[in-house]
LORORO-263047 format. One record per atom (N, C-alpha, C): residue in three letters; atom name; x, y, z. Coordinates in nm, 2 decimals, always signed. Layout:
N
ala | CA | X | Y | Z
...
REM end
This chain:
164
unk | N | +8.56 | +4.18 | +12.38
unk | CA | +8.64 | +4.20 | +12.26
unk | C | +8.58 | +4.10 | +12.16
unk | N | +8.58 | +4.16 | +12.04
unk | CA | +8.49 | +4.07 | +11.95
unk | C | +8.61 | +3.97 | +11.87
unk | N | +8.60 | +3.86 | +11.83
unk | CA | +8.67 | +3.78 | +11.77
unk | C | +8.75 | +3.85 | +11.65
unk | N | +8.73 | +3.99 | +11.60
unk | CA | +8.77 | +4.00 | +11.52
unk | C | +8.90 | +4.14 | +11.54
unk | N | +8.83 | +4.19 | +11.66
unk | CA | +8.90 | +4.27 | +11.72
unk | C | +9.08 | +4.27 | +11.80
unk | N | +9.14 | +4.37 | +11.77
unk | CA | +9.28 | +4.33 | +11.79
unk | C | +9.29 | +4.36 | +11.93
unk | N | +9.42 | +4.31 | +11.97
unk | CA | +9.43 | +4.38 | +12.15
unk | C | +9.47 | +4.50 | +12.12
unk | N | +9.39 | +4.55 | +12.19
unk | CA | +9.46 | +4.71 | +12.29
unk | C | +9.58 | +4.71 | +12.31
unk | N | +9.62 | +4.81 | +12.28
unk | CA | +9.76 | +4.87 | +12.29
unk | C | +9.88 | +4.85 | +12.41
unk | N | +9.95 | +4.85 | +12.43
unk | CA | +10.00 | +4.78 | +12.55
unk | C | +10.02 | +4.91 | +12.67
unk | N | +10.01 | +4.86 | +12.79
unk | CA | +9.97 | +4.93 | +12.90
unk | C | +10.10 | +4.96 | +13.01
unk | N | +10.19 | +5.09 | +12.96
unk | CA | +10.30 | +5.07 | +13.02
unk | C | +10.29 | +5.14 | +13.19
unk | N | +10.34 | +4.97 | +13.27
unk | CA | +10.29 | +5.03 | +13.38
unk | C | +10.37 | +5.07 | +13.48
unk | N | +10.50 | +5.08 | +13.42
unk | CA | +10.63 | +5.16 | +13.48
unk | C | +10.58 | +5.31 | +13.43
unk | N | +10.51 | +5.35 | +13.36
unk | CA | +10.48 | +5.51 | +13.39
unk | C | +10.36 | +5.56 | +13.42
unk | N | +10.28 | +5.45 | +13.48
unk | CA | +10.17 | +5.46 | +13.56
unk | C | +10.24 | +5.49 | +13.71
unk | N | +10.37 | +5.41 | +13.74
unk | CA | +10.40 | +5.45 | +13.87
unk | C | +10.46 | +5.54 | +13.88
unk | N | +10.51 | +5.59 | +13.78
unk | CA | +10.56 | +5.73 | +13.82
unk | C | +10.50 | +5.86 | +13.82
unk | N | +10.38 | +5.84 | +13.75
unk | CA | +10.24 | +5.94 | +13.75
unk | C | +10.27 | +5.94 | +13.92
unk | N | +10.22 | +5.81 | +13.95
unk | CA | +10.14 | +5.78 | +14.10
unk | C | +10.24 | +5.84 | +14.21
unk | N | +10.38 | +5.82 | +14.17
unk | CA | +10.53 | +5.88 | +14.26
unk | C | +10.52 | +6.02 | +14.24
unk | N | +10.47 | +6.09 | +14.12
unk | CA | +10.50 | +6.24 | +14.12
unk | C | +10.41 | +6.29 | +14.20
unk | N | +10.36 | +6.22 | +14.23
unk | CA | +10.23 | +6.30 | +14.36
unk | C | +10.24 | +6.26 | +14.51
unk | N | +10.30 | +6.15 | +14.52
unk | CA | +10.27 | +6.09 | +14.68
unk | C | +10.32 | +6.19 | +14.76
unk | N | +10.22 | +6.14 | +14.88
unk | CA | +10.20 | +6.27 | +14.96
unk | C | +10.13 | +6.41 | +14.94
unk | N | +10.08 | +6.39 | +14.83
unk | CA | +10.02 | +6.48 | +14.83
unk | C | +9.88 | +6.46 | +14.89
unk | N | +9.81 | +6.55 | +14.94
unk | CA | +9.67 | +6.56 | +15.01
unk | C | +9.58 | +6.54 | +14.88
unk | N | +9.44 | +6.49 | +14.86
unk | CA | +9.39 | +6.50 | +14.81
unk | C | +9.38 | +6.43 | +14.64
unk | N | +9.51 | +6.35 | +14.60
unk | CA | +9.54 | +6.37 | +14.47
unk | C | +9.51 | +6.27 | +14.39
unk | N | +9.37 | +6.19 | +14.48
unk | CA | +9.33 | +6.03 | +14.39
unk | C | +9.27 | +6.11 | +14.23
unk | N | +9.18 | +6.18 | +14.27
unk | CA | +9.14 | +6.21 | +14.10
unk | C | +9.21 | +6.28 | +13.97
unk | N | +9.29 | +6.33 | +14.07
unk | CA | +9.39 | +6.42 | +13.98
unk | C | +9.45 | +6.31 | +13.90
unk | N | +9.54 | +6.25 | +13.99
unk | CA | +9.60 | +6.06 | +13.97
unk | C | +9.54 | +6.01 | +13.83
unk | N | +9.41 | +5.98 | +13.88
unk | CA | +9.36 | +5.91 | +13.77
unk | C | +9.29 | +5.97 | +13.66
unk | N | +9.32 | +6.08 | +13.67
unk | CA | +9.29 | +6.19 | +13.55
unk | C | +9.48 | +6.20 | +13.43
unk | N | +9.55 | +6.19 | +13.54
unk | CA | +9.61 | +6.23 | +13.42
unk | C | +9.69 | +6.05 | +13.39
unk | N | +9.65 | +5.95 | +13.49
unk | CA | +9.68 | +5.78 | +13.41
unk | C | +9.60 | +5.83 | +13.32
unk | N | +9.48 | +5.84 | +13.29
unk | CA | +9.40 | +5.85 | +13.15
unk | C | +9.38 | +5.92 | +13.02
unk | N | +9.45 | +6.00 | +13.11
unk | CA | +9.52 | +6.12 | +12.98
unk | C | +9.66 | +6.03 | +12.92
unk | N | +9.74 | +5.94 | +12.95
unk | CA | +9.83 | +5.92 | +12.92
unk | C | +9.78 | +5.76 | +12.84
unk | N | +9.70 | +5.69 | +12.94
unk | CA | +9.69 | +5.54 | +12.85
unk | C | +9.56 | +5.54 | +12.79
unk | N | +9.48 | +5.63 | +12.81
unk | CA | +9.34 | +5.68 | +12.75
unk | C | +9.22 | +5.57 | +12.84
unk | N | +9.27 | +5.54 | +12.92
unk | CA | +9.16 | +5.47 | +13.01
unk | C | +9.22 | +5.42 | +13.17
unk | N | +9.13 | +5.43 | +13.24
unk | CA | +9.22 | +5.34 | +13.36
unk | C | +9.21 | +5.19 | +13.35
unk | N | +9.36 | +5.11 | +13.30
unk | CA | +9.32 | +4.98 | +13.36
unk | C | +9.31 | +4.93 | +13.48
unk | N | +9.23 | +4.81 | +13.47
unk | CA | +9.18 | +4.78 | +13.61
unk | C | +9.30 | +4.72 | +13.73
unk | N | +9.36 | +4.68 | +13.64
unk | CA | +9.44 | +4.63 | +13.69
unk | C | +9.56 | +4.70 | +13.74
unk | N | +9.57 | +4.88 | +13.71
unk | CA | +9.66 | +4.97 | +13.77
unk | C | +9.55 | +4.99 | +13.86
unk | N | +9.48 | +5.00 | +13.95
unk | CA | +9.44 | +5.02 | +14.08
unk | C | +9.52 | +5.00 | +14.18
unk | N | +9.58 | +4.84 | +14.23
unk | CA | +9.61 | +4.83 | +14.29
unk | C | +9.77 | +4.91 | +14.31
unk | N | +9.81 | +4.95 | +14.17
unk | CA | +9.96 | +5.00 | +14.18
unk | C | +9.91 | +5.15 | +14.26
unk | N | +9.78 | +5.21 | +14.19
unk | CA | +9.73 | +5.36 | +14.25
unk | C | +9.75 | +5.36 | +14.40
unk | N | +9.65 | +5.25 | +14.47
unk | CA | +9.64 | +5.22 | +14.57
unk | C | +9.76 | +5.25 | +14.67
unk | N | +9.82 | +5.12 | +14.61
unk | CA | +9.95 | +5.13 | +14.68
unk | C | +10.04 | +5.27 | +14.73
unk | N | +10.05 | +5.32 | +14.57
unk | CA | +10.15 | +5.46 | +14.58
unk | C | +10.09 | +5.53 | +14.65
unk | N | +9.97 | +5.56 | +14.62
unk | CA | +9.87 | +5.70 | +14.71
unk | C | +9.87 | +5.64 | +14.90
unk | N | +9.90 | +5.53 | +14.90
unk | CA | +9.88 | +5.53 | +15.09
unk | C | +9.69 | +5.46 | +15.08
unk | N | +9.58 | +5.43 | +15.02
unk | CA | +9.50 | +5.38 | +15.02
unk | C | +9.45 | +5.27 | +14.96
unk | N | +9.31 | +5.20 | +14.95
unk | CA | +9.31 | +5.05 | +14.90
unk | C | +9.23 | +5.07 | +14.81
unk | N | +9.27 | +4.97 | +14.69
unk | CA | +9.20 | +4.94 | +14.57
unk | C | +9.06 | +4.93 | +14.60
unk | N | +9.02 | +4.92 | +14.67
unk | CA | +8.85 | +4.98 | +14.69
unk | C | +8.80 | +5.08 | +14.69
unk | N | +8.86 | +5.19 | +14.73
unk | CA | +8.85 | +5.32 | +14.75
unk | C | +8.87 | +5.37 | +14.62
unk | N | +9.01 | +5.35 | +14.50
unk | CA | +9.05 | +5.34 | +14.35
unk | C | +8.92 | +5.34 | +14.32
unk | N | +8.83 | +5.18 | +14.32
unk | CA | +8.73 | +5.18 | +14.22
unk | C | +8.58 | +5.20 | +14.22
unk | N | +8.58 | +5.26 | +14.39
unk | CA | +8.43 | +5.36 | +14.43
unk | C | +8.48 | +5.49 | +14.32
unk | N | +8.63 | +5.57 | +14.34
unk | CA | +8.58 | +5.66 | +14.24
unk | C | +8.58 | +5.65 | +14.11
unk | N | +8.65 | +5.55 | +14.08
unk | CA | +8.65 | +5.54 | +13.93
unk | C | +8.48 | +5.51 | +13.86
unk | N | +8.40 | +5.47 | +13.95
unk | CA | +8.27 | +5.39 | +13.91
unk | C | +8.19 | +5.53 | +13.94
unk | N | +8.21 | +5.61 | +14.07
unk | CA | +8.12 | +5.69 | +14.08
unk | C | +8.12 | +5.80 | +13.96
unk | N | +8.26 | +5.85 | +13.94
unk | CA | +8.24 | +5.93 | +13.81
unk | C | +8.26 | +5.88 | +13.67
unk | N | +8.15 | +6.01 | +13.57
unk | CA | +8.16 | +5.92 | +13.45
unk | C | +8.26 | +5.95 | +13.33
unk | N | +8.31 | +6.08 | +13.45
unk | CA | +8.46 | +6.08 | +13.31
unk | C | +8.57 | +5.99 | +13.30
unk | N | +8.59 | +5.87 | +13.39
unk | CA | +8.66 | +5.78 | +13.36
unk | C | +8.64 | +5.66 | +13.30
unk | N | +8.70 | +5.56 | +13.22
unk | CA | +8.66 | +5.47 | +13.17
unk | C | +8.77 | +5.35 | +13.22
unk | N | +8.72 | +5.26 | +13.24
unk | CA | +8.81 | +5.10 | +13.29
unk | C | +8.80 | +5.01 | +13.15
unk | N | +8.79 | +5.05 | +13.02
unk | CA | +8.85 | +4.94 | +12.89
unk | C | +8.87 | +5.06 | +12.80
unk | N | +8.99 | +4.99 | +12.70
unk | CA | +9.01 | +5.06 | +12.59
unk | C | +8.90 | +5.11 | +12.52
unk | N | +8.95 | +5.26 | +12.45
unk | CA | +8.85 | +5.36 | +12.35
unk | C | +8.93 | +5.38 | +12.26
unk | N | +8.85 | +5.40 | +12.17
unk | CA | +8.95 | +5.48 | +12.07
unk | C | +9.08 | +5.59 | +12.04
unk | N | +9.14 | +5.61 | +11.98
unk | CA | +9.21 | +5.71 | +11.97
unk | C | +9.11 | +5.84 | +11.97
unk | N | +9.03 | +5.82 | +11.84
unk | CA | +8.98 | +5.94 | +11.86
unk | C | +8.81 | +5.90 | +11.91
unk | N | +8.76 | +5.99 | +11.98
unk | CA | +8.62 | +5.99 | +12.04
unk | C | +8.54 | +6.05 | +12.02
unk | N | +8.43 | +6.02 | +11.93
unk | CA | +8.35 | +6.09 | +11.88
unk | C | +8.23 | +6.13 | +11.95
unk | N | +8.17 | +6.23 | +11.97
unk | CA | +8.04 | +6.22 | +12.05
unk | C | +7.97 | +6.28 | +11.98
unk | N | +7.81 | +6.27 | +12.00
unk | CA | +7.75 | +6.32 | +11.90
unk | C | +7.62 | +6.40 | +11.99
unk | N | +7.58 | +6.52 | +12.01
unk | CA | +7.50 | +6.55 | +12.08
unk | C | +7.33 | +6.49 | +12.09
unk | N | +7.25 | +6.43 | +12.14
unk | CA | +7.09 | +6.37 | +12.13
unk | C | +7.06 | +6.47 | +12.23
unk | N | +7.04 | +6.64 | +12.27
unk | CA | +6.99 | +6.72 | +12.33
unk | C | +6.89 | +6.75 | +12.23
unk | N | +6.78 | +6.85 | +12.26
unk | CA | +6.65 | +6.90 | +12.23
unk | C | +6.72 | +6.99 | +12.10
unk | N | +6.78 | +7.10 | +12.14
unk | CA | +6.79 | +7.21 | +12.01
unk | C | +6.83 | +7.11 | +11.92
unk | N | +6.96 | +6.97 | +11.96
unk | CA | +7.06 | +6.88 | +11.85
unk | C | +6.92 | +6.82 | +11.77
unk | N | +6.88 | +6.76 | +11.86
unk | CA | +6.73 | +6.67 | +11.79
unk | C | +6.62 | +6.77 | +11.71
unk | N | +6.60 | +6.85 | +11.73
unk | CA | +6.50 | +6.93 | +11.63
unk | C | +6.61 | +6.99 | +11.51
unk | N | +6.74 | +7.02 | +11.51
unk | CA | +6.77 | +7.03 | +11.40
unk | C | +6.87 | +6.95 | +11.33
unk | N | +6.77 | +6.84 | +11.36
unk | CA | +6.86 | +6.72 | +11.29
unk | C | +6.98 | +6.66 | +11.31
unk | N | +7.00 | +6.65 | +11.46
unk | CA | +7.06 | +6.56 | +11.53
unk | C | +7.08 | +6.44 | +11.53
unk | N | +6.95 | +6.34 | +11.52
unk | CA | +6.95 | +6.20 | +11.44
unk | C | +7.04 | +6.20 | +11.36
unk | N | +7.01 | +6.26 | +11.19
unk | CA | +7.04 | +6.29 | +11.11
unk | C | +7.22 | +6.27 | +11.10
unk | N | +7.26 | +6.31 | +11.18
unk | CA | +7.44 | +6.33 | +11.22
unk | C | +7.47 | +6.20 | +11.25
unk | N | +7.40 | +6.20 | +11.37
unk | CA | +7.42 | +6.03 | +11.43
unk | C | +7.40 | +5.91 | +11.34
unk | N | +7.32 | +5.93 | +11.25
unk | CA | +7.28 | +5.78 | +11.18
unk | C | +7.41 | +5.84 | +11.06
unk | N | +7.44 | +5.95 | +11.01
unk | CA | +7.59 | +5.95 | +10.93
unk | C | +7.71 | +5.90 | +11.04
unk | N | +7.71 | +5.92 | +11.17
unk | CA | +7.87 | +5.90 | +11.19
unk | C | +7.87 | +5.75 | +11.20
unk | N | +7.72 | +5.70 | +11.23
unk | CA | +7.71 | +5.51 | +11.25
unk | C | +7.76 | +5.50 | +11.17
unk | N | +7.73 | +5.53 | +11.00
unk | CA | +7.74 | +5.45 | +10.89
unk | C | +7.86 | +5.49 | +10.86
unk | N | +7.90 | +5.61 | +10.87
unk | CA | +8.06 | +5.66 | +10.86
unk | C | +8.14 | +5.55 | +10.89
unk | N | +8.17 | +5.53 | +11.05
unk | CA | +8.25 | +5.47 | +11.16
unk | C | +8.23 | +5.32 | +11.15
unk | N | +8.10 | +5.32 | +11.10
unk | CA | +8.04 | +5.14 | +11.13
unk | C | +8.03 | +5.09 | +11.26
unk | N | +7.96 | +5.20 | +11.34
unk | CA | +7.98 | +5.17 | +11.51
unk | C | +7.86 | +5.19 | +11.55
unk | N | +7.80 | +5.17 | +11.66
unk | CA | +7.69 | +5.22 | +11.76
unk | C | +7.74 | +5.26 | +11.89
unk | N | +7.66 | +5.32 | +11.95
unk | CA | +7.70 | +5.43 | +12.08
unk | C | +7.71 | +5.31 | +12.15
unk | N | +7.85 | +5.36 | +12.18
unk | CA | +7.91 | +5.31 | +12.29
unk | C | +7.99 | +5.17 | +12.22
unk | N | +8.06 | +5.18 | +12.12
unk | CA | +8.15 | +5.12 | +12.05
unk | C | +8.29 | +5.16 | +12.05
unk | N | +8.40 | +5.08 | +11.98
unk | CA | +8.53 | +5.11 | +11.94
unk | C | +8.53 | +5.02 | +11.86
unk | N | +8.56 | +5.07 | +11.74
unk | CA | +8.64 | +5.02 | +11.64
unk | C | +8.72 | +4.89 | +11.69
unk | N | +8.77 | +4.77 | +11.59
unk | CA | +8.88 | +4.69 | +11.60
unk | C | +9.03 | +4.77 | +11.63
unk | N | +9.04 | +4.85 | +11.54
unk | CA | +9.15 | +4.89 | +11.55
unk | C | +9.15 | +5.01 | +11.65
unk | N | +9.12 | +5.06 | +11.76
unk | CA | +9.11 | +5.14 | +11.86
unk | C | +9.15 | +5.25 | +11.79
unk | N | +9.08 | +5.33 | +11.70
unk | CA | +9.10 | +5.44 | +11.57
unk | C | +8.97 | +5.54 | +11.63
unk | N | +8.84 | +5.47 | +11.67
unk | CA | +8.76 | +5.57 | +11.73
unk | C | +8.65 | +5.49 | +11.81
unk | N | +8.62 | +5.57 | +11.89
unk | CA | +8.51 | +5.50 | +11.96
unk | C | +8.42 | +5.61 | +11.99
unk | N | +8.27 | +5.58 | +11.96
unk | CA | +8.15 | +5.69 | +11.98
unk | C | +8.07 | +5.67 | +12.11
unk | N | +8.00 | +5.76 | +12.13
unk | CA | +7.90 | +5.82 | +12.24
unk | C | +7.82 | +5.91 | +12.18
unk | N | +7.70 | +5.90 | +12.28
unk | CA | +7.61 | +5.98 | +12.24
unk | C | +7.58 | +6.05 | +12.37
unk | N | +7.54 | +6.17 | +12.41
unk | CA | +7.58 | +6.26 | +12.51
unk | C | +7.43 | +6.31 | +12.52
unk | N | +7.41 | +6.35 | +12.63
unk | CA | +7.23 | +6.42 | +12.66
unk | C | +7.24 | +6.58 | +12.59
unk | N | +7.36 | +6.64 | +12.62
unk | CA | +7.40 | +6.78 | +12.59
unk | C | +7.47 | +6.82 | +12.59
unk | N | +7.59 | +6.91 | +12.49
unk | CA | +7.69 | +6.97 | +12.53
unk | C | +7.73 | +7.08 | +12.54
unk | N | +7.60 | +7.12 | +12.58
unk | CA | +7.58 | +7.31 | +12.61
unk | C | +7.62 | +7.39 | +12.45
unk | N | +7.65 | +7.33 | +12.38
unk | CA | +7.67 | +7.43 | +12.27
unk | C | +7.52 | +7.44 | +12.15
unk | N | +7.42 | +7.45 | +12.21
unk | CA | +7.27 | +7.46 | +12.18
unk | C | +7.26 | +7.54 | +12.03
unk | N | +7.33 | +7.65 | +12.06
unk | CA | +7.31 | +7.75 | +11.94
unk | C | +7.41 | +7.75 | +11.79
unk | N | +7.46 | +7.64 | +11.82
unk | CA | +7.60 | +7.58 | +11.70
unk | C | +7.47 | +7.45 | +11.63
unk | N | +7.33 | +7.41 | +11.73
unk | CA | +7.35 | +7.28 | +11.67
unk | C | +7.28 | +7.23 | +11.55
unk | N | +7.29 | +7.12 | +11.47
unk | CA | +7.35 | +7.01 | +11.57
unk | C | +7.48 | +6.99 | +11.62
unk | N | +7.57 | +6.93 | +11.74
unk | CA | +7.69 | +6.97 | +11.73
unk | C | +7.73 | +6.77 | +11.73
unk | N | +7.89 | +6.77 | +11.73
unk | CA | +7.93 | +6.70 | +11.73
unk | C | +8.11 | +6.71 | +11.77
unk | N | +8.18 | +6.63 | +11.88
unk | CA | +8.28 | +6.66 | +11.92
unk | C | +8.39 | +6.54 | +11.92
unk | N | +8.50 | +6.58 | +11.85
unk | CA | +8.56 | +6.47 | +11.79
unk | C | +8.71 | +6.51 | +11.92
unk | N | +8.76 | +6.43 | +12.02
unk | CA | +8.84 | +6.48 | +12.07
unk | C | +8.79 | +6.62 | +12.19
unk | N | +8.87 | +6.68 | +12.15
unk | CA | +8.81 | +6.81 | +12.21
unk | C | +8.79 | +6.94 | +12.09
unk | N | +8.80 | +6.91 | +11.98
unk | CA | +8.76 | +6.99 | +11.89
unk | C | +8.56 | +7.00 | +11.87
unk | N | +8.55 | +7.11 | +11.87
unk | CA | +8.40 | +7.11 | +11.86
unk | C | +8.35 | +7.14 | +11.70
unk | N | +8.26 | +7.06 | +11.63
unk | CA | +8.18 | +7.09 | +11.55
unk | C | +8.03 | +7.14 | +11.51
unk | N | +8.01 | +7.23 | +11.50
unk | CA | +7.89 | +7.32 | +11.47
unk | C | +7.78 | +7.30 | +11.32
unk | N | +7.65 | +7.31 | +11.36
unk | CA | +7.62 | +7.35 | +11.22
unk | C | +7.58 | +7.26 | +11.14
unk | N | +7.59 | +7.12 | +11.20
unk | CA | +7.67 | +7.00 | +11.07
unk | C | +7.54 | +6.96 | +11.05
unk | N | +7.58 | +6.90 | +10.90
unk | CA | +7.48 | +6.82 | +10.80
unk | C | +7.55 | +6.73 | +10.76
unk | N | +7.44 | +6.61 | +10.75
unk | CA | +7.55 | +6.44 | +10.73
unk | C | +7.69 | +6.47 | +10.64
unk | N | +7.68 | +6.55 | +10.50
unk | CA | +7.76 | +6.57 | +10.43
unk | C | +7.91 | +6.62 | +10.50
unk | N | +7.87 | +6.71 | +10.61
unk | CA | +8.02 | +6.74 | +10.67
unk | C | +8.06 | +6.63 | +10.74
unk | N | +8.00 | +6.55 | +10.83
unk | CA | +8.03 | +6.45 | +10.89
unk | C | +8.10 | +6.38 | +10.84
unk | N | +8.07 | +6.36 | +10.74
unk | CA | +8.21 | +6.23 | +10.62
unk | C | +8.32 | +6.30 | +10.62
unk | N | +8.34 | +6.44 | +10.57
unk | CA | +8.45 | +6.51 | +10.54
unk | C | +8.53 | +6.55 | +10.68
unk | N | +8.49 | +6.54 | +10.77
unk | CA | +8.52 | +6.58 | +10.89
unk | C | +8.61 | +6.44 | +10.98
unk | N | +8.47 | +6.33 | +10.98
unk | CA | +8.59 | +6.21 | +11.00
unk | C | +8.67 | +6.20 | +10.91
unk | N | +8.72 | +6.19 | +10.81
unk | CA | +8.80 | +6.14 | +10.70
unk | C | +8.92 | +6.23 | +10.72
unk | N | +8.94 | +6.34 | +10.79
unk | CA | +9.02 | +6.42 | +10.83
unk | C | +9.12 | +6.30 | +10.96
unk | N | +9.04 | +6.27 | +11.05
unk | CA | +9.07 | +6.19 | +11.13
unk | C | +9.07 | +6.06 | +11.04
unk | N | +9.03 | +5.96 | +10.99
unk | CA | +9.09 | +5.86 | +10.92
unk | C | +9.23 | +5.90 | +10.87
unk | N | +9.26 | +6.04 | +10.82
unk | CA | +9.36 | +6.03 | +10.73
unk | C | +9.46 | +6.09 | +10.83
unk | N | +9.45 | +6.13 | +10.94
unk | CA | +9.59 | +6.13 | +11.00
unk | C | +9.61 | +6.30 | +11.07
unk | N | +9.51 | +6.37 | +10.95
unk | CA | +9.55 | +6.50 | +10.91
unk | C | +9.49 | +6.57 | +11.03
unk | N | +9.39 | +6.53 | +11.11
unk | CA | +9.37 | +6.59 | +11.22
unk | C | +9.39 | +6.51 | +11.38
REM end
């Protein structure tokens, strides 16, 4: 965290245990688990492992082989919203760059940043299968198509302002 940067949002871990209670006993349910802790605090902290651990019947080691092996989970604060930006072959020949050096200057971020105020955090992605829309760019789970730097301002600014 950069000197200028605020703390992360607080990490309530009385409903991390109850994620981890609505399931015990169940066969199977470490990823589920930590799919939907992340859906709720938008990241696993590291420090809820051991509560995982515990509830699920296994050890904070086992927690953080899967959390590390897959890459849809994250162990530090992101943004609210998460921008990605496609760098695939169809995104790059039609001006893919192009998007990406608008959302830098947009956002004031590089891949693999979060804002001070955890408002957005970007990535850059190999592909997102949507080839024939591109260049694409995916804010959330909303997909955008088509884009030229000029939409990209008008597009975040929807997200700056609340409205999306």
């Amino acid at each position: 965290m950069s000197q200028s940067q605020k703390a992360p949002p607080p990490v309530d871990y009385d409903r991390i245990r109850e994620i981890v209670s609505e399931h015990k006993g169940e066969p199977g349910v470490l990823i589920p688990v930590l799919q939907e802790v992340q859906e709720e605090v938008g990241y696993i902290p590291p420090e809820s492992m051991s509560i995982i651990a515990k509830g699920l019947g296994t050890t904070p080691a086992q927690v953080q082989g899967v959390l590390t092996f897959y890459a849809m989970f994250y162990t530090a604060p992101r943004g609210r919203h998460v921008v990605r930006v496609c760098r695939g072959t169809a995104c790059h020949v039609r001006g893919g760059a192009n998007i990406l050096r608008a959302v830098k200057g947009d956002l004031g971020l590089q891949d693999g940043e979060t804002d001070e105020d955890y408002q957005f955090t970007l990535e850059t992605v190999a592909c997102m299968g949507a080839c024939a829309l591109s260049p694409v760019m995916v804010v959330g789970n909303d997909f955008y198509g088509r884009l030229n730097p000029a939409r990209v301002g008008a597009i975040l600014d929807g997200y700056k302002g609340g409205t999306t």
